[in-house]
N, C-alpha and C positions, 0 to 999 in steps of 0.2 A: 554591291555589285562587283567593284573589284576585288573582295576574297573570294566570292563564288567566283569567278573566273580563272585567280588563281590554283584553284582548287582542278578547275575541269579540264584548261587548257594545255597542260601538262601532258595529263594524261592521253588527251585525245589527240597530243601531237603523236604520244608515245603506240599508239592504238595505229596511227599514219604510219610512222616507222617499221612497227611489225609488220603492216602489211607488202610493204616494199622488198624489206627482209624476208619474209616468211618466218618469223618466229611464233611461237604464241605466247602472248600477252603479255612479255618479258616486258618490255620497254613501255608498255601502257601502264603495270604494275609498279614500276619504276617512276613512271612521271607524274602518277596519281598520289605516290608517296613522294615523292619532291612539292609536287601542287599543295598538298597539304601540310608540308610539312611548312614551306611559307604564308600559308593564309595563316595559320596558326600563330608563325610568329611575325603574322602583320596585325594580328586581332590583338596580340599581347603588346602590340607598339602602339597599337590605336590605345586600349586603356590604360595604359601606363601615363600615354600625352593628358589623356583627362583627369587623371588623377593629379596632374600637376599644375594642372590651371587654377589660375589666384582665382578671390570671391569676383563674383560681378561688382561692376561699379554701379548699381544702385543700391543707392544707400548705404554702400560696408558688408552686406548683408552675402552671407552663402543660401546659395538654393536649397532648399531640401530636397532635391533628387540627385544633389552632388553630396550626400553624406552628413550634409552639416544643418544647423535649424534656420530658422526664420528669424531670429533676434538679430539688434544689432552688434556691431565688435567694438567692441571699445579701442584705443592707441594701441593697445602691446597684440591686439587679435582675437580676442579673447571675446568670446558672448557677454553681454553687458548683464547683468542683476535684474 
């Protein structure tokens, strides 16, 4: 919800401004590529955070929809044999 918002609010402040101004669609253009230029590099902060997050604490064990298997890890982190 919040990148879609940053994505659209931008813009349609900028879409508000033109019509104040009378320009066309300069500053809607404008805030649409500001909008997305931070959803973008909020979605790249968002997976960046998840990629850095240790195993869960059951069991030692990483998820397998975080990249890693089902086995345990042994001391040094490592999948057990």
């Amino acid at each position: 919800m919040t990148v879609s918002l940053e994505m659209v609010l931008p813009g349609m402040f900028g879409y508000w401004v033109d019509q104040k101004l009378g320009t066309v669609a300069l500053f809607m253009l404008i805030g649409f590529v500001l909008g997305i230029t931070a959803a973008i590099w909020h979605l790249i902060q968002m997976t960046s955070s998840e990629k850095n997050k240790q195993p869960s604490s059951a069991g030692g064990r990483w998820s397998a929809k975080n990249g890693g298997s089902d086995r345990e890890l042994n001391e040094e982190g490592k999948p057990k044999p």
